[in-house]
N, C-alpha and C positions, 0 to 999 in steps of 0.2 A: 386335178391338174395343178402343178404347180405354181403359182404367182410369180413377175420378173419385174415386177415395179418396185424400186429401192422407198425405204417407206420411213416416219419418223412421228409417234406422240407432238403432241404440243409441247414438249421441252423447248424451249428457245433461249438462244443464242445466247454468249457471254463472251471472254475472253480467250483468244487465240491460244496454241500450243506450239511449245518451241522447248529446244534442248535445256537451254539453263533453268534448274527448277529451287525456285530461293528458301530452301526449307532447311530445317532439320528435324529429325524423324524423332519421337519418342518410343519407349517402351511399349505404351499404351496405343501406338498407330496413329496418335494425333499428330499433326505438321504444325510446325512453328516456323514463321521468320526468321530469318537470318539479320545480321546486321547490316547488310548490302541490302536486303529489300525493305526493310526501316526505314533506310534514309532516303529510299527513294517513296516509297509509303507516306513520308513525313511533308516532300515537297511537295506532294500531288494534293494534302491538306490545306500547304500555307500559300502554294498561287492559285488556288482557286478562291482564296479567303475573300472576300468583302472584293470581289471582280472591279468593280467601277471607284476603287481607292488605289491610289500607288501602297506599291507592294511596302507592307512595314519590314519587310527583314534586314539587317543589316548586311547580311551576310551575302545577301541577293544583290544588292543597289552596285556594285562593282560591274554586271554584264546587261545592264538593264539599257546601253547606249548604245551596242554596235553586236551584229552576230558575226558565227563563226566561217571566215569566208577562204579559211585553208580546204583546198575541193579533196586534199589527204581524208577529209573527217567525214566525207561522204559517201554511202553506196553507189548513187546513183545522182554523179554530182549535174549531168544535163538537165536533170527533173528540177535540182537546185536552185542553178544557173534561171532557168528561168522564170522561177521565185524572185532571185533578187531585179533579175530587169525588169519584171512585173511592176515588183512592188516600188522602185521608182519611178515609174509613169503616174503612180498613184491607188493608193488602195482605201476600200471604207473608211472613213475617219474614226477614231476612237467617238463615242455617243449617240452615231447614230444608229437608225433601227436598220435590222437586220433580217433578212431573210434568206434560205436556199432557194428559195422559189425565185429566184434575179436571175439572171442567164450570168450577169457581171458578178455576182458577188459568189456566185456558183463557182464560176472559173479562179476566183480569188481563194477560196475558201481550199478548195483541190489543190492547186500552187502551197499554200501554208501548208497544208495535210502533208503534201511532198517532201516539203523544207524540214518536218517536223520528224516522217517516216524515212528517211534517208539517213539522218545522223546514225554515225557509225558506230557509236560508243553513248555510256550514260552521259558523260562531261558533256562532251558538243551536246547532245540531247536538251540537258536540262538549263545550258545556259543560254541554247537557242527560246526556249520555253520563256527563261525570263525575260529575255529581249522584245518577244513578241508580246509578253505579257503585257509590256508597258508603250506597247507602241499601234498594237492591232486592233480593231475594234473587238469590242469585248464579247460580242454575239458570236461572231466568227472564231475567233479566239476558245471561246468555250465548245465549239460544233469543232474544229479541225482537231484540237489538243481529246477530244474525249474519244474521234474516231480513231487518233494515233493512239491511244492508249490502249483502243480496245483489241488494235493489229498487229503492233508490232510486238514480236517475238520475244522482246527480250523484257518485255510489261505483263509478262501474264502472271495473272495474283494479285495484280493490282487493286486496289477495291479504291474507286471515286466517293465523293460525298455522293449521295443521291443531287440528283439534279432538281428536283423543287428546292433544296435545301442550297445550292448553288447560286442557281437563280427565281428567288419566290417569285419575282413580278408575273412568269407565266404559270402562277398555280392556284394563286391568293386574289381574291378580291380588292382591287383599289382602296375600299375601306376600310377595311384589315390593316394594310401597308399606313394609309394616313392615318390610323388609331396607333398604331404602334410608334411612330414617327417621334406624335405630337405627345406621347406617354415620354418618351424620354426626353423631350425639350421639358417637358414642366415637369416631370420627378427624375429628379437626380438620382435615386439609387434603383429608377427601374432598367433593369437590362444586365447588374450586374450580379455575378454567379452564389453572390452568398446571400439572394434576396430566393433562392430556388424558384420553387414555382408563383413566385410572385407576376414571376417578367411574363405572364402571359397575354394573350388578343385573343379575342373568339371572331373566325374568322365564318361568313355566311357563303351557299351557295346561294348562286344567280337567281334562280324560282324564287327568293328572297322578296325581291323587286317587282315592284307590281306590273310585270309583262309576262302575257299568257304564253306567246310559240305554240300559239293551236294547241296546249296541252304535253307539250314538250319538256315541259317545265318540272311536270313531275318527276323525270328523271335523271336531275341536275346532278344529286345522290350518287347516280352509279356513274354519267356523263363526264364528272368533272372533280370525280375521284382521282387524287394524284397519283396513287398507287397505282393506277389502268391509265393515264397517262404517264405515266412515267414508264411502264411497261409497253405501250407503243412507240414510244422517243426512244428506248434503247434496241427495239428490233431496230427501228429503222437506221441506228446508228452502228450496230452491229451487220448491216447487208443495206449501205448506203447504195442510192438507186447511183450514183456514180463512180463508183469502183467496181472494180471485174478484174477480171482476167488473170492468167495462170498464177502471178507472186502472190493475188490475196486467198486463192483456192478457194474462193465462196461457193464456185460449180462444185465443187465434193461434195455440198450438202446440198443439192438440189433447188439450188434457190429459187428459181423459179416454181417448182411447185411447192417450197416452203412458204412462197410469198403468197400464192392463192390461198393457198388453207391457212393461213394465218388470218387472212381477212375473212372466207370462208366464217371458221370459228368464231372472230369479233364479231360482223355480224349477229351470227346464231344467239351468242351470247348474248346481245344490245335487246335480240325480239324476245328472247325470255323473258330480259326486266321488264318490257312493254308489258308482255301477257299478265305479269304478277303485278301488275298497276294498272290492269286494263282498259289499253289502250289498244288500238285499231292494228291492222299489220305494217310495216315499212310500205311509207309510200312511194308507185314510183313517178316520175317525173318524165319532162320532154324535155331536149335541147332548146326547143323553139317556142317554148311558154313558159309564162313567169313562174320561180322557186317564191313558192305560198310563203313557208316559214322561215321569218327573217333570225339574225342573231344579233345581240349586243352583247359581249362578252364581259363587260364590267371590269374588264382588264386595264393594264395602264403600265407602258413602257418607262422605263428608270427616267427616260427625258422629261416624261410627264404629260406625253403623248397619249391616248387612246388609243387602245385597238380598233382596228378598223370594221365597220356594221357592217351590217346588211339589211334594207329593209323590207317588210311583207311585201310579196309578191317581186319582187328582184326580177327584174329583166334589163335585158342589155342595152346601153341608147343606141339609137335607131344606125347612126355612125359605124356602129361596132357589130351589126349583122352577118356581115361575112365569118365572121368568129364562130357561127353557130355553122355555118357552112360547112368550114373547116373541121369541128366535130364533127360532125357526120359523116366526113367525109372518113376521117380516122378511124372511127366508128365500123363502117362498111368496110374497110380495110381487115380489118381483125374477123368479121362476121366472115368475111367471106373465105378467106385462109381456113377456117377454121369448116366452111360447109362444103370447098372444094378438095379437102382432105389431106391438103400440103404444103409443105411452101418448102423452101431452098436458103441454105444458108450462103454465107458470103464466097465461101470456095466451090458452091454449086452441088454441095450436097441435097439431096432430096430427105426428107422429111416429111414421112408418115403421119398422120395425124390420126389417123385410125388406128393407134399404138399407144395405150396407156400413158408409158413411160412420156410420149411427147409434151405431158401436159406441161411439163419442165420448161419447153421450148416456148411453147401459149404463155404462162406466167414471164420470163423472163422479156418475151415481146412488149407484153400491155406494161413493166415496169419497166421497158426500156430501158435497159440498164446494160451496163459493157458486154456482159455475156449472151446478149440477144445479138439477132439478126436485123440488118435491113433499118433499121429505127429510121433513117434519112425518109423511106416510104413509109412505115407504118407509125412511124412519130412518138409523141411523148402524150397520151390521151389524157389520163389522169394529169397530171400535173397543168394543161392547157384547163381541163374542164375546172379543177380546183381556182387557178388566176381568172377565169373567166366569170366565175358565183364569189369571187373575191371584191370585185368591182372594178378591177381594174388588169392589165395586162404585162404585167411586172415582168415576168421570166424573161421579155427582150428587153426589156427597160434599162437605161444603161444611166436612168438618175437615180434621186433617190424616192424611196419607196414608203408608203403607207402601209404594213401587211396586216391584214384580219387573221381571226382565230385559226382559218382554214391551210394559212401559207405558214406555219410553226408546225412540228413533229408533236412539242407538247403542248396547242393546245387544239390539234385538229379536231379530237373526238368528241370537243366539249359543244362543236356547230351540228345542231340536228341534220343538215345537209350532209353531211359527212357520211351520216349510214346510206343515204338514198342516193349518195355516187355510187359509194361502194356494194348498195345492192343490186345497182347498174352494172358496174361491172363485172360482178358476180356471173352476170347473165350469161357473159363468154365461157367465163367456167362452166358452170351446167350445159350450156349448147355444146359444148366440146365433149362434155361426159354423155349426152345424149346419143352420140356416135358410136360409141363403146357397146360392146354386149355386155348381155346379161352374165353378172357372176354365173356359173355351172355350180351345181347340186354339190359336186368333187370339191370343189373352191369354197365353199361357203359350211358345208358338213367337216367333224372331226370324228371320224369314225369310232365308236364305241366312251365317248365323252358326253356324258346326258350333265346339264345343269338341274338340280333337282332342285334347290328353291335358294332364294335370297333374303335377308330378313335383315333390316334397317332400324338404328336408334330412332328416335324423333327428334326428327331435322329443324333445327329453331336457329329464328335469323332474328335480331336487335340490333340498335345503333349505340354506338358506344363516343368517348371522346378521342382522340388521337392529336398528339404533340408534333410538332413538325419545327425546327429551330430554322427561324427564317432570318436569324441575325444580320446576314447580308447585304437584308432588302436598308438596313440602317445606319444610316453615315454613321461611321466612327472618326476621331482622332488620337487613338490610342497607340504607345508603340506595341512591337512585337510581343512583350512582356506581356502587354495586357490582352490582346486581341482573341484570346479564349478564353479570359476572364466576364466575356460578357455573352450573353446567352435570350434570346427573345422568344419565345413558343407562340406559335398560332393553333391554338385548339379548335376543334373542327368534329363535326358528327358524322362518326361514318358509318355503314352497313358492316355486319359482319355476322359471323354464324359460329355455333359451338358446336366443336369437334363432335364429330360422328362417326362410328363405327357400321360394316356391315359386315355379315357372317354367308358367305355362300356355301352350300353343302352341295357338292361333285361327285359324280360317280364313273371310275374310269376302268376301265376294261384296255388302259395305255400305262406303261410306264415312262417317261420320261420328258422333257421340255414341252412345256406348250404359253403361249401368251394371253393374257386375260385383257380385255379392252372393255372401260367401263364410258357410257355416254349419258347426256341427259337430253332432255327434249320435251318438248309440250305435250301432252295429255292426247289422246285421238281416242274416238268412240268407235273407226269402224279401220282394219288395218289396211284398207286401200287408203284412206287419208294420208300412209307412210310416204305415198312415191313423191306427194307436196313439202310434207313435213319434215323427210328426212333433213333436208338442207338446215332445219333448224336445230340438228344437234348436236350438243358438244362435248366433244373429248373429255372428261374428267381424270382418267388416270389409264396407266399401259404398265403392266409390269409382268415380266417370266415368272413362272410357276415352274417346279420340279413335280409332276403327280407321282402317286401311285396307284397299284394295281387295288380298286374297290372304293372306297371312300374316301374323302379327301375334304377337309373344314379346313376354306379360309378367313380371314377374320382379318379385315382391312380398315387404317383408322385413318380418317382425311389429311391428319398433318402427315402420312406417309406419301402422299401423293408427289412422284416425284417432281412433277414440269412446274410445283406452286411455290412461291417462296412466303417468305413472312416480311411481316414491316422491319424495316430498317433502322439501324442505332444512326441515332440524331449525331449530326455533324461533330459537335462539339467532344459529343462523349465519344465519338471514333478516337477523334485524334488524340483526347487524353489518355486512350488503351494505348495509340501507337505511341505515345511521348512515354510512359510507364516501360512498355516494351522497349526503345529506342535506351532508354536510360541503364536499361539493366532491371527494373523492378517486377516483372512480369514478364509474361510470353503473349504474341500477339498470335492468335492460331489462324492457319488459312485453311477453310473450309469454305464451304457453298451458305453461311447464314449472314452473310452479307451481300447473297448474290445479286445481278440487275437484271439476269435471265430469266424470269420466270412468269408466269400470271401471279396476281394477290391473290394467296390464299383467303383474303377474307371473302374474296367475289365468288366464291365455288357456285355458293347456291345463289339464286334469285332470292329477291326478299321477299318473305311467303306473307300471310295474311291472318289474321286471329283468330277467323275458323280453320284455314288451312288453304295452302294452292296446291292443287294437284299438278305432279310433274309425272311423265315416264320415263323412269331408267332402262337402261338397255347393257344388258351384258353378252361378250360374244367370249368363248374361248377358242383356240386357232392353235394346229402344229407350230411350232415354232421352225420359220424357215430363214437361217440365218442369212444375214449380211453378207456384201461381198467385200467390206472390212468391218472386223470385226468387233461390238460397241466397247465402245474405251480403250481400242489396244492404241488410239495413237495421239491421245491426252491425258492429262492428269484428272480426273473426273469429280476429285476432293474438294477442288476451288477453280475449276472452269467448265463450261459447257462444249466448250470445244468448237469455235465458229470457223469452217473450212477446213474442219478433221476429217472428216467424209466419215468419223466412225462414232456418232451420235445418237444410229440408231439401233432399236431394241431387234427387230424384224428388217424384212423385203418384203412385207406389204404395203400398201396404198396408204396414202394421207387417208383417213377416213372411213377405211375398210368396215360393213360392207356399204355405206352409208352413200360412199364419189358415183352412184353408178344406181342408173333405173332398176328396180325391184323387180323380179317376174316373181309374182304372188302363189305361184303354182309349184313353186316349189321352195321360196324364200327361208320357212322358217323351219328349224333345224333344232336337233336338240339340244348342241351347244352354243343356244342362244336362250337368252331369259329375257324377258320385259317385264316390269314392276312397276307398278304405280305406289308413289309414294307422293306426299303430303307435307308440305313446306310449311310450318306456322313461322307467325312471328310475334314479339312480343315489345312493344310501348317501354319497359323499363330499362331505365339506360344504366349502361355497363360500364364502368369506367376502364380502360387499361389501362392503368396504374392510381398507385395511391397520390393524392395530392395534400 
């Protein structure tokens, strides 16, 4: 039987699609820049330069006093309009700290996005930009300018700095930041670009510091990797929970069930590295008893503020009770929609729950986000329960705010709390899959496709150094001339793993399309273990296969995976590609190896151990049963991921296929299906990525 649920790989999100495409084509099929997308390429490096300095450009300082208030220059000049009456009454000051978790600074932050997303043209665009640059608080400023970047139509190809390299303070240790500071108050020539790798900091994670986190601590490593932080700051800024509706077309790509399996996946992924550092499974928690493991983030806001803690055993003062109330109450809201089999949208549609496809409807509810129903009744759960293990109740708060790790996009996952919300509310996800039948024997078999064996390099995982140009975090007073003449590196130890290849050997009595889906997961000695453990595995790779009729040897090598990306060219050296290119001395190419879409390739594997961690792979091959539009016909797929192209995905299968959904053992396992256990080492000598 056919499957009807629209479906989508871990590929995530990037940059919008729209008519103007800033390229020109080579011989060779590579795409280059134009000189219209140069210049606007160029400006996107030099206002985000050194945020918390007035802008050095000369060329800027003429629009930096007043924006553009001819309503000719705007789409949608009432969204405008009341931008500027807004921002009269009063908005965040330039310095202070910043959060979306405010209710106020929320609605501010949306108003600028407006102001920013309306301009009709680049002109008003980018002189609006400057104006806010110098007048906005800088937090907000960076959150509204990167979600406009990432939507509007006429920005796509854009490539931002990476955002630790924007702003270090959420990525870098406090003593990292003051070692680099105090390096360039007493040497004069550190930091500048002909001293190379001189200008560098070795910056620690948190387990550093003599606090235990119950043992949380071991996995500071994978926790408070920038690279997995910065890859959850860009989902959530690519399918911000306050945007919706028909002009962003985020419902093409099913955001609601992109958004459960996204976390789904992180999850699965977080209990892997536990397993390979053997630790206990996610624990869970009660509303109405104290959260055991506290956090200190070791962080430190540009004012010279502290992130805000949390400490062991965290519960709420006696005062603020009702607040646990109030979850629960939100809580049994979602529970029970979900066991009474329906609910109704706002024009009084009915809605199935007992219908795969609805899980779109579930996910976009609990993110309460513009595309959901009813939120006025079923509420914002996550984001109350986040403000509430925060300390305090921000999101109505209409002063100013102290936010912890937990109320930031980048640095939510570095708070152990954070998997044990999230496995919390996982919980609605599996109750909703638990309603679901059983895949059929038809659904899960590919008639006449036998996997005949799998055969894997040996998987070895190391830590290596990684450069990260934190320049920013360091007062300058340099002009424009010099402001890329100075270069600061935070070197940092990270996990990572050498490429590997596997060789699958197929045997088909089919000719033609079918799709391969490869998972990882924890080790089980008995295969009823599957119907607990499935939820722990993840997606490694999806890619169409052409077979033929007999044999068939694939041979797949990890950098081909397409939803991973690679680390990112440091700040500095982007911009001196774009100024070469901009000049005439080069070509800047627009491809996907600058992408902000993707998971780190280095995080594929778990870090394995020096005799070995046993993991099991899982392979499934599937007809391919096409889309109901078709993947890439309706973006450029070279250098965007296509966010609300509705045509991103490979199949019309399920998130997770056949993994979303209880196992009937009696018939589950099928020929085009492989399991493999394979053995993760690792190894003590460090790797450098690059010469120094």
């Amino acid at each position: 039987m056919r499957l009807t649920v629209a479906a989508i790989a871990l590929c995530l999100v990037a940059l919008t699609s729209a008519a103007y495409v800033p390229v020109e084509k080579s011989v060779t099929g590579l795409k280059y820049a134009d000189k219209e997308f140069l210049v606007k390429q160029k400006f996107f490096f030099e206002v985000f330069r050194n945020i918390h300095l007035p802008l050095m450009f000369e060329e800027y300082m003429p629009y930096t006093k007043t924006w553009i208030s001819d309503e000719t220059k705007y789409t949608n000049y009432n969204e405008v309009f009341e931008f500027f009456e807004y921002y009269k009454l009063g908005f965040l000051p330039k310095g202070e700290m910043f959060t979306i978790y405010n209710k106020e600074y929320m609605k501010q932050t949306y108003l600028l996005f407006n102001f920013f997303y309306n301009c009709a043209d680049w002109e008003t665009f980018y002189k609006n930009v400057i104006w806010a640059r110098e007048n906005v608080n800088e937090g907000m400023f960076i959150y509204a300018l990167t979600m406009a970047t990432f939507h509007r139509p006429d920005l796509k190809g854009i490539v931002l700095p990476a955002i630790y390299e924007i702003y270090p303070y959420y990525f870098f240790n406090t003593d990292m930041v003051h070692k680099a500071m105090y390096k360039k108050l007493y040497e004069p020539k550190f930091g500048f670009v002909s001293n190379g790798k001189y200008n560098v900091v070795y910056s620690n994670f948190t387990a550093l510091y003599p606090m235990d986190y119950f043992g949380e601590d071991k996995l500071s490593y994978f926790t408070e990797d920038i690279g997995l932080n910065s890859y959850y700051y860009y989902f959530m800024m690519d399918y911000p929970f306050f945007l919706g509706e028909s002009k962003f077309n985020l419902f093409k790509d099913r955001r609601g069930e992109l958004y459960m399996y996204m976390y789904q996946q992180l999850i699965a992924r977080y209990y892997l590295e536990r397993q390979a550092n053997f630790m206990g499974p996610i624990e869970g928690f009660s509303w109405d008893q104290p959260i055991k493991t506290g956090y200190s983030p070791k962080l430190t806001y540009w004012n010279g503020m502290p992130f805000y803690g949390r400490n062991d055993y965290y519960s709420l003062p006696k005062d603020q009770y009702y607040k646990i109330d109030l979850l629960k109450d939100y809580e049994a809201r979602i529970r029970q929609v979900i066991d009474q089999g329906y609910m109704y949208l706002d024009d009084g549609t009915k809605i199935d729950f007992r219908q795969p496809e609805s899980i779109n409807y579930l996910g976009n509810l609990i993110n309460a986000n513009p595309d959901s129903a009813d939120t006025e009744y079923y509420k914002y759960i996550e984001f109350f329960a986040r403000l509430m293990y925060s300390g305090s109740d921000y999101f109505y708060s209409g002063s100013k705010v102290w936010p912890s790790a937990l109320m930031h996009f980048e640095t939510s996952i570095r708070d152990p709390f954070f998997y044990q919300l999230y496995y919390k509310i996982l919980s609605y996800y599996w109750q909703f899959k638990s309603y679901l039948p059983y895949y059929t024997f038809d659904e899960l078999n590919f008639k006449g496709v036998e996997i005949k064996n799998v055969v894997f390099d040996k998987l070895m995982t190391y830590f290596e150094y990684f450069d990260a140009d934190i320049s920013n975090a360091i007062p300058m007073g340099f002009s424009s001339e010099k402001f890329f003449d100075f270069s600061v590196f935070a070197r940092q130890k990270r996990i990572n793993h050498k490429p590997f290849t596997y060789t699958m050997d197929i045997s088909s009595e089919f000719a033609g399309k079918g799709v391969v889906r490869m998972y990882m997961g924890p080790k089980f000695y008995d295969f009823k273990q599957l119907q607990n453990l499935k939820q722990y595995f993840v997606e490694v790779d999806q890619y169409m296969y052409d077979f033929v009729v007999g044999k068939n040897t694939i041979v797949r090598n990890s950098r081909d995976y397409y939803w991973s990306v690679r680390d990112r060219t440091t700040y500095t050296d982007l911009y001196k590609k774009v100024m070469m290119a901009y000049k005439g001395e080069d070509k800047f190419v627009l491809d996907m190896s600058e992408a902000h879409c993707g998971f780190p390739d280095r995080l594929l594997l778990p870090k394995g151990l020096p005799s070995g961690f046993e993991m099991a792979f899982y392979f499934i091959v599937t007809p391919y049963y096409a889309p109901k539009v078709e993947q890439f016909s309706t973006y450029e797929y070279n250098y965007s991921c296509g966010v609300g192209s509705g045509s991103k995905y490979i199949d019309e299968l399920p998130f997770g296929f056949p993994f979303d959904r209880e196992i009937n053992f009696a018939y589950f396992f099928t020929k085009n299906m492989y399991f493999k256990d394979v053995m993760v080492y690792h190894t003590e000598d460090m790797k450098l990525n690059q010469s120094y």
